[in-house]
MARSEZA-769628 format. One record per atom (N, C-alpha, C): x, y, z; residue in one letter. Coordinates in steps of 0.2 Angstrom, whole numbers, plus 5000, padded with zeros to 4 digits. Layout:
REM MARSEZA-769628
XYZA/...
REM end
This chain:
REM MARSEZA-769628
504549235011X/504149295009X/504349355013X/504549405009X/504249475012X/503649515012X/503649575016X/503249615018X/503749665019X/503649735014X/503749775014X/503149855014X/503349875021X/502849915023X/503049995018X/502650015013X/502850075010X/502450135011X/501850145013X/501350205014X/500850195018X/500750225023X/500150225026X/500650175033X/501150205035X/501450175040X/501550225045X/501250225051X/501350285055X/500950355051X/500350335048X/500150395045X/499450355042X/499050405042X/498650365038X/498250375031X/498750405028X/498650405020X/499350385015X/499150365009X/499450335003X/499450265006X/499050225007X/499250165007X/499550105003X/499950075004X/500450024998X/500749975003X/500849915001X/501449885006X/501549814998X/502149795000X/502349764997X/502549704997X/502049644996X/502449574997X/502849534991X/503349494993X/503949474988X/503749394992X/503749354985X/503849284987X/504349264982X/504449214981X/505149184978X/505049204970X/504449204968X/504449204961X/503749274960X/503749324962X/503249364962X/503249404966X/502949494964X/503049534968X/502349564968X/502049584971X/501449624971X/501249684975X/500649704975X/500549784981X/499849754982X/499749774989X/499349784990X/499049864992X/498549884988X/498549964986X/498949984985X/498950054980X/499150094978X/499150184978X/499150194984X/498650254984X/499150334984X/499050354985X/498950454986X/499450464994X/499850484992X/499850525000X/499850585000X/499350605007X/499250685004X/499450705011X/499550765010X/500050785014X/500450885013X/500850895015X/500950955014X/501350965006X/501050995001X/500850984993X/501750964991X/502251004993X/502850974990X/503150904992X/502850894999X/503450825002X/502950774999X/502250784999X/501650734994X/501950724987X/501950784982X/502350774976X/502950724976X/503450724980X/503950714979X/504050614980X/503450624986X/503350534989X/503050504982X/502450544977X/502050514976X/502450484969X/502650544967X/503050544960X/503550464960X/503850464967X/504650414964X/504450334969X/504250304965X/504350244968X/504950214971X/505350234975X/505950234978X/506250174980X/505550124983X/505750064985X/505750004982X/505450004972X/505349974970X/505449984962X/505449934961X/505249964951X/504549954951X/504149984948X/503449994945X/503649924939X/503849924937X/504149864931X/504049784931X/504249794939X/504449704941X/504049714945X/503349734946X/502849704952X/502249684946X/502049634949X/501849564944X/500849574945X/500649614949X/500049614950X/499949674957X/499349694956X/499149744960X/498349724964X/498249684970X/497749694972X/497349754978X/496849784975X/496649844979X/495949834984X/495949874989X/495649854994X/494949884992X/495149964989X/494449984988X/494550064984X/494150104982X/494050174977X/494450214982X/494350244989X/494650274991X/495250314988X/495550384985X/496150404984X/496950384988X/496750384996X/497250375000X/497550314997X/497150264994X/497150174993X/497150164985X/496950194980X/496950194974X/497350244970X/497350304972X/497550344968X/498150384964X/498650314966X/499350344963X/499250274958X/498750244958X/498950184952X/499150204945X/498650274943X/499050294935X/499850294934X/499850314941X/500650334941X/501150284941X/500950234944X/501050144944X/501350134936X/500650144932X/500650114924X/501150154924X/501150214923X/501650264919X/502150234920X/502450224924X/503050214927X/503350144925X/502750094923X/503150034920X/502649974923X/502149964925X/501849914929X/501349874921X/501249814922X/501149804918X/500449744918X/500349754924X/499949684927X/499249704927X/498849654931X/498249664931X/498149704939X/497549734940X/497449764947X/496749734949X/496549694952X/496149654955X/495949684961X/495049694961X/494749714966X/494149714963X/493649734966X/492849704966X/492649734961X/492049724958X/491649774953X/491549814954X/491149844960X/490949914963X/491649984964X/492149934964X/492849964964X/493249984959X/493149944955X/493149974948X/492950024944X/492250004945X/491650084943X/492050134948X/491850144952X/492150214957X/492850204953X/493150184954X/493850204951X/493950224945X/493450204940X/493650244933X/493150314935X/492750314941X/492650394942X/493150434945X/493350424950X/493650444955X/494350454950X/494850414949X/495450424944X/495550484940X/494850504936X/494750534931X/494850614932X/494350614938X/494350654945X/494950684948X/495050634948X/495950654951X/496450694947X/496550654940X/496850654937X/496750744932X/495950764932X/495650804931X/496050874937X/496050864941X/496150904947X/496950934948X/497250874945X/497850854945X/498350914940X/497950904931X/498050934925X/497751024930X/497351034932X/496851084932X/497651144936X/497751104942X/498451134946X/499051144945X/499151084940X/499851094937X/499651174930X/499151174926X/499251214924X/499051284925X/498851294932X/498851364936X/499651354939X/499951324939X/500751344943X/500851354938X/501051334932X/501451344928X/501251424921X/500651434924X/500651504920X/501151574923X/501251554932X/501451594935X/502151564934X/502351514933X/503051514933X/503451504926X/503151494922X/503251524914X/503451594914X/503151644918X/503251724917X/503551734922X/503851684927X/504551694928X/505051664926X/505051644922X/505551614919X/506051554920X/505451514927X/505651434929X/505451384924X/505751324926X/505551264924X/504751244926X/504451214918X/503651194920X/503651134924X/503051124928X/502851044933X/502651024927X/502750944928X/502150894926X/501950884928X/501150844929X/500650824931X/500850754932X/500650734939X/500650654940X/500750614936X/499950624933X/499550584926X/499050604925X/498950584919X/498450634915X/497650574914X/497350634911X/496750564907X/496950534904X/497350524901X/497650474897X/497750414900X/498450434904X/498550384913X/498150344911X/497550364917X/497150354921X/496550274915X/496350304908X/496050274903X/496550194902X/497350214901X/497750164901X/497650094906X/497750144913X/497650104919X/496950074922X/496450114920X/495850064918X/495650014913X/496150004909X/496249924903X/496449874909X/496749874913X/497049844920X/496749804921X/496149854926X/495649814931X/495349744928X/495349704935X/494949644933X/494549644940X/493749644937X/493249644944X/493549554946X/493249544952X/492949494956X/492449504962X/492049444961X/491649464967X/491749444975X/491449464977X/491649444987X/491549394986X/491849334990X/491749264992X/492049224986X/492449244984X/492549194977X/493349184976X/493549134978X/494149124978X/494549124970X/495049174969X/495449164962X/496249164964X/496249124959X/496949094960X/497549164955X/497949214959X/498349274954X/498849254953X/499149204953X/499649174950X/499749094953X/500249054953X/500348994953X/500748994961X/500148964965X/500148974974X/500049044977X/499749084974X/499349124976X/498549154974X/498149154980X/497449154978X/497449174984X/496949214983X/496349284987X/495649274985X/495249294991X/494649294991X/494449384996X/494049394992X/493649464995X/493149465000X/493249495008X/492549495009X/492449555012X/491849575013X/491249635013X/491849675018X/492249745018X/492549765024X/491949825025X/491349845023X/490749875025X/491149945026X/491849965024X/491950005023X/491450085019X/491550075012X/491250105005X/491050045001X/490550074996X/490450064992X/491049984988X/490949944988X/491549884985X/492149894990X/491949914994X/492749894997X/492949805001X/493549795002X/493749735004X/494149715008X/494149665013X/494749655017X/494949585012X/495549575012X/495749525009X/496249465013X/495849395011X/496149345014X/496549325010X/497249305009X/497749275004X/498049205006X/498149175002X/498349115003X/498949094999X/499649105001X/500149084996X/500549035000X/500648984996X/501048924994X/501748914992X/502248934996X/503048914994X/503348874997X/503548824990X/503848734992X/503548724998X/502648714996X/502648655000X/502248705007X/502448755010X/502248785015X/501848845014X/501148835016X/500548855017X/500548925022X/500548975019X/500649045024X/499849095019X/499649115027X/498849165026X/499149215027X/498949265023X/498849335027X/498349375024X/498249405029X/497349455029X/497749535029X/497349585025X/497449635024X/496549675025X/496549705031X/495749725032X/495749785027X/496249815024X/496049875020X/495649935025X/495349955024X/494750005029X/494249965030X/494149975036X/493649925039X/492949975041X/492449965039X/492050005042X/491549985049X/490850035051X/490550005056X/489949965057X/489749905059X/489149885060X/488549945060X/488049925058X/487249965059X/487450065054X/488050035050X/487950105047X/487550105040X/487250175036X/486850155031X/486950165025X/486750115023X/486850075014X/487250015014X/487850015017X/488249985015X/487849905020X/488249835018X/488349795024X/488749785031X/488749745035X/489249745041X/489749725037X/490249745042X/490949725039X/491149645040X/491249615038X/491549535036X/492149515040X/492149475043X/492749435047X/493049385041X/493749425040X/493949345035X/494249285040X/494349235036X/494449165039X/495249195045X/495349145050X/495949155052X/496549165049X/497149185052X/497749185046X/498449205052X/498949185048X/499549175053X/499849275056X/499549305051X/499849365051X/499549425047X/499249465050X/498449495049X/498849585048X/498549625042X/498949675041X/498249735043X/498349775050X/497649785052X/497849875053X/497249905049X/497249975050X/497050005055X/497350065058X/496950075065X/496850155066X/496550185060X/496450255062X/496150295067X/495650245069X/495350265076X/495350225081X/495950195083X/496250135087X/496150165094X/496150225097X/496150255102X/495550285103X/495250285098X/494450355100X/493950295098X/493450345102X/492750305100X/492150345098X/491650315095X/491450345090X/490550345094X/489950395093X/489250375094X/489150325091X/488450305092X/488150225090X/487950285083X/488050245075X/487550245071X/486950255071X/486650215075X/486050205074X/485450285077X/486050325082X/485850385083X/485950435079X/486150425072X/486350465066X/485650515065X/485050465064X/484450495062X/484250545066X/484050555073X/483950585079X/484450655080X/484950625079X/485550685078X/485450735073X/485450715067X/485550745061X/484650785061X/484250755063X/483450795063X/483550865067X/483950835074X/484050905080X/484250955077X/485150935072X/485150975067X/484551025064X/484351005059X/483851005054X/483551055057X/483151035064X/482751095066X/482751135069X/483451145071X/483851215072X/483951255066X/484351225061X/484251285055X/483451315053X/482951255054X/482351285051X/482151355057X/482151355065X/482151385067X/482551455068X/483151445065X/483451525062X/483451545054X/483251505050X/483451505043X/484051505042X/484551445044X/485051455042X/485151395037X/485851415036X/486151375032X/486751325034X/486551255033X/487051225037X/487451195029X/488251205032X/488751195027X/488951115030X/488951075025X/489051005026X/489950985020X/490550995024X/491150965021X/491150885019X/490950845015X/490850785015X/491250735007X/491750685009X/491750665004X/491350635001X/491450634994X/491250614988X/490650554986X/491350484987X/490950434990X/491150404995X/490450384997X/490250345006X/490050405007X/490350445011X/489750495017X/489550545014X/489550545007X/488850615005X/488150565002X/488350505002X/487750454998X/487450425006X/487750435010X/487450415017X/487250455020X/487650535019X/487050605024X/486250605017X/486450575013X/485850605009X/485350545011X/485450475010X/485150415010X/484650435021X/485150455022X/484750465032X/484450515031X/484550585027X/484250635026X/483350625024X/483550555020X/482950545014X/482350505019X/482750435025X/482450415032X/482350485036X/482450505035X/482050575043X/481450635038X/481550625033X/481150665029X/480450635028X/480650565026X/479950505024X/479650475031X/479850475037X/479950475045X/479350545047X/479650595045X/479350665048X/479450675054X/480150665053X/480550665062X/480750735061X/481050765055X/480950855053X/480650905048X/480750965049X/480250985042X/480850965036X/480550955030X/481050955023X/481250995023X/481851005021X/482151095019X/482551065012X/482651125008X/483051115003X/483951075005X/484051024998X/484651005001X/484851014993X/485551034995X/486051044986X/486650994989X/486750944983X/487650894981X/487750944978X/488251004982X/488551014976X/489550994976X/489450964970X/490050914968X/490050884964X/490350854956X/490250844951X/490450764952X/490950764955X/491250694958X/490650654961X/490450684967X/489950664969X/489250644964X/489250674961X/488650654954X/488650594952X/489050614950X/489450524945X/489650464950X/489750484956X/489850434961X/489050394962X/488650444965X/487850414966X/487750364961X/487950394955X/487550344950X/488050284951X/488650274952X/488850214953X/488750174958X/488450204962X/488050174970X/487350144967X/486850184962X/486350134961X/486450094956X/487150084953X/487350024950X/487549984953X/487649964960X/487749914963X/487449914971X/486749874967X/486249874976X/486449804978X/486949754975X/487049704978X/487349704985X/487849774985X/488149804990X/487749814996X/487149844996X/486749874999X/486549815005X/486349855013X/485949785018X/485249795016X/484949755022X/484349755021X/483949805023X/484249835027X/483549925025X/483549955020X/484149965017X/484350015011X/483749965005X/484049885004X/483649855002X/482749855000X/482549855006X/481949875009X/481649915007X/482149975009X/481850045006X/481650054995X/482350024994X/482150014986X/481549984986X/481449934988X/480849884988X/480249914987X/480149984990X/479550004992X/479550054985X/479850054981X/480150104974X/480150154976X/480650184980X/480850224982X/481650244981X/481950294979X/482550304978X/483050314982X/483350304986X/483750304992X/484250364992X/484450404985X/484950454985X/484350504982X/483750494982X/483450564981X/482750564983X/482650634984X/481850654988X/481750724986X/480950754987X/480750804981X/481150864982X/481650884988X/482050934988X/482850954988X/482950884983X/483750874984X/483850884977X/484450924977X/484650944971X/485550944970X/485650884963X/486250894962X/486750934956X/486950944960X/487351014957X/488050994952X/488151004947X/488851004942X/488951064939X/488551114938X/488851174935X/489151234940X/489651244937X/489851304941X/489551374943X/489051394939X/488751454939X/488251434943X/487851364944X/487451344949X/487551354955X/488151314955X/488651324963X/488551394966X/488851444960X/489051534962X/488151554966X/487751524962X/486951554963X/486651544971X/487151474972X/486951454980X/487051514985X/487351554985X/487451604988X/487051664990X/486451654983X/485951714983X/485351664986X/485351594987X/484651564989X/484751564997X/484051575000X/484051605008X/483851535013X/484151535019X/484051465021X/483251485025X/483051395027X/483451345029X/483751305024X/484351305023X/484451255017X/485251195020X/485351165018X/485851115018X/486251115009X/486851115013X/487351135007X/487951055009X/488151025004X/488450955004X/489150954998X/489650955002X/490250994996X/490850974999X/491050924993X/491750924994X/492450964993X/492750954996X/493150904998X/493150895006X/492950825010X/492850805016X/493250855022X/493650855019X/494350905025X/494650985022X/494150995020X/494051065016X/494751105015X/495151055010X/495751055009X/495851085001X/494951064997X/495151094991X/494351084987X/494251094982X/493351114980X/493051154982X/492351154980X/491651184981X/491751234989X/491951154990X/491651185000X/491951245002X/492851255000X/493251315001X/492751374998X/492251384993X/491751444993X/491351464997X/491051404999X/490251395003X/490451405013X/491051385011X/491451425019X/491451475018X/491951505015X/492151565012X/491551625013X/490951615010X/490351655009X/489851645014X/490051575020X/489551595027X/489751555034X/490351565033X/490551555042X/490651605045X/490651665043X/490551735045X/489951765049X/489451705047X/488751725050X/488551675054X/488451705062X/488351665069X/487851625068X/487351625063X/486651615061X/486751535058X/487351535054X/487651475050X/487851415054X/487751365052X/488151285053X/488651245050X/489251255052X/489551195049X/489551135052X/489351075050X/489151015052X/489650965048X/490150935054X/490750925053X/490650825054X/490750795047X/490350725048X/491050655047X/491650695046X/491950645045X/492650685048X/493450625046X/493750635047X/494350705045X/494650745051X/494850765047X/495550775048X/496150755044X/496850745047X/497050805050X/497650835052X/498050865058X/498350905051X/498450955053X/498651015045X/498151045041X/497551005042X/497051025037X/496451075040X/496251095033X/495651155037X/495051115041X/494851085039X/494351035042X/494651025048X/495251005053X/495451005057X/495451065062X/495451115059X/495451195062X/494751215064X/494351195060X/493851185060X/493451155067X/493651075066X/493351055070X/493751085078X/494351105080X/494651125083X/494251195086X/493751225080X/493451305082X/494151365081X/494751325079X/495151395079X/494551475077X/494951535080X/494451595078X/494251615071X/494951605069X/495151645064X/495351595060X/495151585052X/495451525048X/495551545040X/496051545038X/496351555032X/495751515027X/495651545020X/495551535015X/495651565009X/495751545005X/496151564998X/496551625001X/497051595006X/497451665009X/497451725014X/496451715013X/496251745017X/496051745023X/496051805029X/495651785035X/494851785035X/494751735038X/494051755041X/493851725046X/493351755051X/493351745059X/492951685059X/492851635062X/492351595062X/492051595067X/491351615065X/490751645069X/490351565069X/490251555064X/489851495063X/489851435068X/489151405070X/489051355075X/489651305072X/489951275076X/490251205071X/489951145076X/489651095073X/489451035076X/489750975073X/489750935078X/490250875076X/489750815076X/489950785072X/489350705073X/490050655070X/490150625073X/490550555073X/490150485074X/489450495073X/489150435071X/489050395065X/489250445060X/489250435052X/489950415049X/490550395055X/491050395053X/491050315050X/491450315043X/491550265040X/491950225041X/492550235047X/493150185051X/492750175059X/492950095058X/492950055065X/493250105068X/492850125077X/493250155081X/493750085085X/493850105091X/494150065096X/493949995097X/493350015101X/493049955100X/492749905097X/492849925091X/492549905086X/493149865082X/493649895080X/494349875077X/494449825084X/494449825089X/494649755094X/494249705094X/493549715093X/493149665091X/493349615086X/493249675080X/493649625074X/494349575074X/494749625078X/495149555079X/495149515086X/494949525086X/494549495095X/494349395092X/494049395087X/494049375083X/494349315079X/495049325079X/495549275075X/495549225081X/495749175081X/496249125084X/497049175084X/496849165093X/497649215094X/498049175095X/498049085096X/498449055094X/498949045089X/498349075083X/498749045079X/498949125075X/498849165077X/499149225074X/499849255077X/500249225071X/501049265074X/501049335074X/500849375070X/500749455070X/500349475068X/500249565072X/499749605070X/500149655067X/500249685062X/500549735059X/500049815058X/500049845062X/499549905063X/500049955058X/499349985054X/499550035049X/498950085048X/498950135043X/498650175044X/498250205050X/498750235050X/498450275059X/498850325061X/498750365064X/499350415068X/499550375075X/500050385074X/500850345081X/500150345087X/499950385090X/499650405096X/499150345093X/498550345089X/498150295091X/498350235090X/499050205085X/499150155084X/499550135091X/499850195093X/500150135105X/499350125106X/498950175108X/498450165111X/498050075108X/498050065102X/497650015100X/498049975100X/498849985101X/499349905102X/499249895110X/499249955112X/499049935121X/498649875123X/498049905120X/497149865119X/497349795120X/497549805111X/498049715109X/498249665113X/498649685117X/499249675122X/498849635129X/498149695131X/497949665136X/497649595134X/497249625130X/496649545125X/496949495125X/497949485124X/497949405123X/498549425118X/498449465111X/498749455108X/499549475110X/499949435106X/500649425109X/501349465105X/501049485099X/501649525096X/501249555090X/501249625092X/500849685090X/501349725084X/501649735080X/502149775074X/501749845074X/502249895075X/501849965071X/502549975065X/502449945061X/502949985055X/503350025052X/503750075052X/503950135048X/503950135044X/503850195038X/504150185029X/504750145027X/504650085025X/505250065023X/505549995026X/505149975032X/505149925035X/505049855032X/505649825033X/505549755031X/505449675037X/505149645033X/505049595039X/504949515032X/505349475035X/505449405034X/504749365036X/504349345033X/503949285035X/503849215034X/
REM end
């Protein structure tokens, strides 16, 4: 058997890797790499290391873009199998794709009006709605705990990676002549005691463990001080009237500031202040979140129990029209504003910057990650002065950070879980998704614990099993 390490190696987006056994070839994920807009184009477009044709199934860990969202391009390209992942992953993904694929068409047709009247050749688009509709005939749900057999000596079982909404780490079990070889792929792992989702699941042990490590060097507050955090928040802006700008993805950490928002408001740990989703994505995501409260733990549970709606309370308002969005600018705070895109890289949120980081009164409230190139990274950095749409503007605005709402295992947490395995019996760790600096740091950790041969991968790496 191979393993062929193709995205998200020394980086932690576009996930994909590739294993080969004697009679079958598959992915695990498929996703996006995003990146500086040409060298992204150029990865995302040409599957280089393989045919799309001759890979015989696709199993996915979870909705996520970085991990899903070059599948259309898969189809296009010639793939013809099935793409297996949970139910919950499914639904998100015929949003999210759509989403994408929307966003996709919206960009190639703004370049190409400017480069028609100059007289270049026009872009296509990744893929289209069309794609995307195609590569939704695909999906085949299954749920966590249930072992299926995807081909003859191969079968996988899903369990809870507490990351988002339906995500999975997967335990595989493939059979050639006669010899029994495991391997685990944690997919994104998320963290204990965070809110809606479950803890994240230990799969059985396995000879050769494929383990993401984003935040393999950093460590993150306890969750459980999210609530107390985010109220101090709250009543800071009510004491100036301000407006705190929240950059937050789509799904997982905008249905999680709202869900803790809805506990501290039914609490009366702060005053209510007005809250706006504004995000269309975001819309259509919630509703796929009260379509699967199997996923949900037991407070989130609890809390429905008591008929109460976990994504909404009497001053939250979700936003899909455009002229709505423009209005937010004339409404006076205290108010909270919830706009993607996470790493204010593209959407809503580039306006709601745009129109109030200028004002020392204002908050941005920075809740997730945000890669190295990106506004969001500038941001958290406090650079002075930050471009948007071209433009300067000073950044006066308070910036606060909260890293108790993150939805990756930090250090400790990631070494717990594989703290975990029988180290006897595990011939490799293969560390991915992560930047070089946290992956030595988390092979270091590795190293001291026991474990005895730690891999960090490159694009393009092959390894014999």
């Amino acid at each position: 058997m191979k393993l062929t390490f193709i995205g998200a190696a020394k980086t932690v987006t576009g996930s994909m890797h590739l294993v080969e056994t004697e009679k079958y070839s598959f992915l695990l994920d498929c996703g996006l790499f995003q990146g500086k807009r040409k060298e992204a184009f150029e990865i995302n477009r040409n599957f280089d290391l393989f045919d799309p044709a001759e890979i015989d199934f696709v199993i996915l860990s979870h909705a996520h873009i970085d991990h899903a969202g070059n599948l259309p391009n898969l189809v296009k390209r010639g793939f013809k199998g099935n793409i297996y992942c949970t139910f919950a992953t499914r639904d998100l993904c015929s949003v999210m794709l759509r989403d994408s694929a929307h966003i996709q068409e919206m960009d190639v047709e703004f370049v190409n009006k400017k480069r028609k009247k100059q007289g270049k050749n026009l872009f296509e688009a990744l893929y289209t709605q069309a794609d995307v509709s195609d590569t939704m005939r695909q999906f085949v749900g299954i749920n966590y705990h249930h072992e299926v057999e995807l081909a003859p000596g191969i079968s996988c079982t899903f369990f809870d990676a507490g990351h988002i909404l339906g995500s999975a780490s997967l335990f595989l079990q493939i059979n050639e002549d006669g010899r029994l070889l495991n391997l685990g792929f944690s997919g994104d792992l998320g963290r204990p005691n965070l809110p809606i989702l479950k803890d994240p699941e230990k799969i059985p042990d396995v000879e050769y463990f494929i383990c993401e490590s984003t935040y393999g060097g950093r460590f993150h507050d306890s969750p459980t001080d999210s609530e107390k955090k985010l109220a101090e928040v709250i009543k800071k802006a009510v004491a100036r009237n301000a407006k705190i700008i929240v950059p937050a993805f789509s799904v997982g950490r905008t249905q999680e500031i709202v869900f803790t928002l809805n506990k501290i408001f039914d609490k009366g740990l702060a005053p209510v202040i007005k809250v706006y989703v504004d995000s269309p994505l975001s819309v259509n995501a919630t509703e796929v979140f009260r379509m699967h409260p199997e996923c949900f733990d037991n407070e989130t549970a609890r809390f429905i129990f008591k008929d109460k709606d976990p994504f909404g309370f009497s001053k939250l308002h979700y936003i899909s029209d455009v002229e709505d969005s423009k209005n937010l600018n004339e409404v006076r705070g205290p108010l909270m504003i919830i706009s993607s895109s996470g790493m204010c890289e593209a959407g809503r949120i580039l306006h709601h910057l745009r129109n109030n980081i200028e004002d020392p009164n204002n908050i941005v409230l920075i809740v997730g990650y945000s890669a190295q190139h990106t506004l969001g990274r500038r941001i958290v950095e406090k650079d002075p002065i930050i471009k948007i749409f071209g433009e300067e503007h000073p950044l006066n605005a308070e910036v606060i950070v909260m890293n108790s709402l993150s939805a990756h295992a930090d250090g400790n947490e990631l070494l717990d879980y594989c703290s975990k395995f029988d180290i006897s019996r595990l011939q490799n760790i293969f560390l991915v998704h992560g930047d070089e600096d946290q992956q030595e740091k988390f092979k270091n950790r590795l190293a001291e614990t026991g474990f005895n041969r730690i891999t960090i991968p490159d694009r393009g790496d092959i390894f014999e099993i």
